[in-house]
N, C-alpha and C positions, 0 to 999 in steps of 0.2 A: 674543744671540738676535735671530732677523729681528721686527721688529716684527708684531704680532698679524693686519696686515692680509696679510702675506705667510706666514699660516698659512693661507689662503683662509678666513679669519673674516669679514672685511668689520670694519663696526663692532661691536664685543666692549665696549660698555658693559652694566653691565648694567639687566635694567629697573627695578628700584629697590624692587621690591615686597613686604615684609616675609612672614614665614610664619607664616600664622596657626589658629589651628584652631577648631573650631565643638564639638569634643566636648572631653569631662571630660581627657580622657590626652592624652599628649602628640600634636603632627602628624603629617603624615608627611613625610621631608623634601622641601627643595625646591635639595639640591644632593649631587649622586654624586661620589666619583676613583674611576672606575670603572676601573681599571689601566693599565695590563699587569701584571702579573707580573714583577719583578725590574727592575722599572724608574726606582725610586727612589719608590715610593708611599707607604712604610712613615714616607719622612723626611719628605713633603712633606704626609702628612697629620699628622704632628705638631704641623708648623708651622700648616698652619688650625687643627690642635686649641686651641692658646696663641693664637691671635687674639681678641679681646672681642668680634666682631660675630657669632663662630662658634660652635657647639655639633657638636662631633662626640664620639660615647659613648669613652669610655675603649679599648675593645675594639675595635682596626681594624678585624676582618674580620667583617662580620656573616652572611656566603655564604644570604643569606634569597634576593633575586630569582634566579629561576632553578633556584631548588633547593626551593622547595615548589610546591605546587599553586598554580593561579590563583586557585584562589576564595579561598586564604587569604595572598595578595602584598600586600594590603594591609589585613592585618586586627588586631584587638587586640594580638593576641602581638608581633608589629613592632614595633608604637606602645611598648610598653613598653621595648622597648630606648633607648629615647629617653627616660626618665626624667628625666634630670637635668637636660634644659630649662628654661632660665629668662628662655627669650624675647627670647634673641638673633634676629637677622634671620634669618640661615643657620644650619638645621641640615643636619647630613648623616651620611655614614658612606664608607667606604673599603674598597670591595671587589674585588679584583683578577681575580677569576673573573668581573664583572660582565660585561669586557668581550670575554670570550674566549665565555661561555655566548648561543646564540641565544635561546634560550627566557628569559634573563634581561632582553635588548634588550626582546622583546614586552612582557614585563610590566610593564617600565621606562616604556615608551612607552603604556602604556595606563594606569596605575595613576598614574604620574608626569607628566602629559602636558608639564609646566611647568617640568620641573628643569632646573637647567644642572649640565654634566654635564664633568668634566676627566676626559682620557685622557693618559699621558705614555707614549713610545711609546721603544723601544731599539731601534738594529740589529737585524733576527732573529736574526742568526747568533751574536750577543752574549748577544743575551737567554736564549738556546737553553742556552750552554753555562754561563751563571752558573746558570741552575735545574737544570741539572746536578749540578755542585757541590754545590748545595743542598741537591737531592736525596739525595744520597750521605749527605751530613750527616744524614738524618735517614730513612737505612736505605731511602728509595723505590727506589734501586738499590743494586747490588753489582758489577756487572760494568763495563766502558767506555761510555766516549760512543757510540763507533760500535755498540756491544750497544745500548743504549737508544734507539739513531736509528731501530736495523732493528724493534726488538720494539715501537713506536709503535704501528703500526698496529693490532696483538693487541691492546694493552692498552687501546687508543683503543675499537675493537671490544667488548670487554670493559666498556666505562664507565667506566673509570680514566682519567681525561682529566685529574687532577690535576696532578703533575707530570710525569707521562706522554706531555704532550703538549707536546713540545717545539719540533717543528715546528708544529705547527698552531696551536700560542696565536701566532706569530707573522706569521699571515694579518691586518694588520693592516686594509688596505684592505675586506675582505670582510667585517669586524666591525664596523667603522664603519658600512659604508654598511647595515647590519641597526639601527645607530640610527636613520638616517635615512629608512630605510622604516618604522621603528616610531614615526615623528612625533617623532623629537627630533628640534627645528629646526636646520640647522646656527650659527644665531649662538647657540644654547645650548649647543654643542658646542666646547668648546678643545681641543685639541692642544697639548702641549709636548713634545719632545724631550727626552731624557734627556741628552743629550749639552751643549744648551743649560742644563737645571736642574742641570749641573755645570761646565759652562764660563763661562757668564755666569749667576748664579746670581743677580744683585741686577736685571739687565734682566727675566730671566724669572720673579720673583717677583712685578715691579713691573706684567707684563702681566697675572700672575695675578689682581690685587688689584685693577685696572681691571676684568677680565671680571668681577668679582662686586660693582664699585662699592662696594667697601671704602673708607672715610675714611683710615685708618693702613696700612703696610706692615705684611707678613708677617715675620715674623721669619726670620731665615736656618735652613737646615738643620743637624740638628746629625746627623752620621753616624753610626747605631748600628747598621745591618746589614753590620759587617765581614765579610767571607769568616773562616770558621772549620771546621776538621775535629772529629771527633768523637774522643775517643781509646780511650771505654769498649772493650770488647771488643761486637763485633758480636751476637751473641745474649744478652749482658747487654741495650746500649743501645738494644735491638731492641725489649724488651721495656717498656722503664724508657720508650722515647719514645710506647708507644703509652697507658703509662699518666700520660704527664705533664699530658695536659687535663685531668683531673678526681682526682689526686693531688700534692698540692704538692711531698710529699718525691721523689715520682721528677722532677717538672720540677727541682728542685735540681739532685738528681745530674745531669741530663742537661746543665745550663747548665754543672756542674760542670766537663764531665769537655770542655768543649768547647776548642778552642787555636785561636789566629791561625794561620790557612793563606792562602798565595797556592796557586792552583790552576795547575797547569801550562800554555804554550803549546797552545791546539788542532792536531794535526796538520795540515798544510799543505794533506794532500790532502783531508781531511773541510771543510775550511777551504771550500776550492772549489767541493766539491759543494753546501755548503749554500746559499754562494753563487748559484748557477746555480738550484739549489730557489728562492728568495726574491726573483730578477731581477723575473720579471713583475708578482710581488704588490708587491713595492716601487716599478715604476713606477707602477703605479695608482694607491698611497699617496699619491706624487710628485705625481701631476694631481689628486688629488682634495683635498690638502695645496695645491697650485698652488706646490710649493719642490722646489730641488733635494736630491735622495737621492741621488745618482750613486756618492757616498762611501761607500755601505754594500756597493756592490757591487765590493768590494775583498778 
């Protein structure tokens, strides 16, 4: 990985300042991985989670900013997801929608004005077709990639921006700079590549653990989000995955019925298009990054 200062970080120390709080319940925190989406968040917040300086809840995704009201973004019900603080320096959480949602930047930025905040960022056209897959697995589609590329805008329309939005979660430049208008500073904002947290994984760990002036290294990633198909029958696992939140015996079966899949070559020509979709917002990324991207537009 290029060093921190060729992520247009400047200096990524951090300022040293422990998280404290003034009420009975726990703080609120004072550090986000605010996403992407399918971009390796799941591994890399594992490893803060096993750090000794760190407190992040058991539960990755807590999809609180941006998904309730403002008045209630930083209020009791929050604080208690954070329970099992015990007064480590860093707390946090790991929410992949954070950095795709505007309305979550605002509240980020107003509610949090101090956090430092990691974003790890994939190809679009990568990122696009792994949530794909994903999707598939867990019944958000049924039909092809190019079916889900074109019904985007419907279901975007519609408010289903979940995995729905395949294209648009990966306006990466246009999400960012919505932290930066919402007062997160950029030396509180890192950037890591996906590509880096799997090519050079002991460099870009070692810059991670600088940005938050950690004493000890991160522990390496340990890979548990394999590619996997579903194999139940569709109107069974249709049913069983929408009851797996809040019934143990259907998340069983669901893990159950799950197998190692490699998902096939993207065709050549969607290949392209998406390409040419992502040129522009990618260079922005590029100068706003101050690194080259030229490689994604491939």
């Amino acid at each position: 990985m290029a060093g921190a200062r060729s992520l247009g970080l400047g200096d990524v120390s951090a300022p040293g300042a422990s998280v404290t709080s003034n009420r009975s319940g726990p703080p609120l925190p004072n550090m986000l991985l605010l996403g992407a989406q399918k971009c390796g968040t799941t591994a890399l917040a594992n490893s803060l989670r096993r750090h000794p300086e760190i407190f992040l809840p058991a539960r990755k995704e807590l999809h609180h900013f941006g998904e309730v009201p403002d008045d209630r973004a930083a209020g009791d019900a929050y604080r208690t997801l954070f329970a099992g603080w015990e007064g480590e320096r860093w707390l946090g959480e790991a929410t992949p929608a954070y950095l795709y949602l505007a309305s979550a930047a605002r509240q980020i930025g107003k509610h949090l004005p101090g956090v430092m905040a990691l974003a790890v960022l994939r190809n679009p056209v990568d990122r696009a077709y792994s949530a794909y897959w994903h999707g598939r697995r867990l019944y958000r589609f049924s039909g092809t990639f190019e079916e889900a590329l074109a019904d985007e805008p419907r279901r975007l329309a519609e408010g289903a921006w979940g995995f729905a939005a395949l294209v648009d979660r990966g306006r990466y430049a246009t999400q960012l700079q919505r932290y930066a208008d919402s007062g997160v500073a950029r030396d509180r904002l890192l950037v890591v590549l996906h590509e880096d947290l799997v090519g050079d994984q002991v460099t870009t760990l070692a810059g991670i653990a600088r940005f938050l002036g950690l004493a000890s290294a991160l522990d390496p990633l340990e890979r548990r989000n394999e590619s996997a198909r579903q194999v139940l029958p569709a109107f069974v696992g249709r049913r069983l995955q929408n009851r797996a939140g809040r019934q143990p015996l259907a998340a069983r079966i669901v893990r159950a019925g799950r197998r190692p899949f490699r998902y096939p070559p993207m065709d050549p020509v969607t290949r392209r298009v998406l390409v040419d979709t992502f040129a522009p917002g990618n260079a922005a990324l590029a100068e706003w990054l101050g690194r080259d991207l030229s490689h994604w537009n491939r």
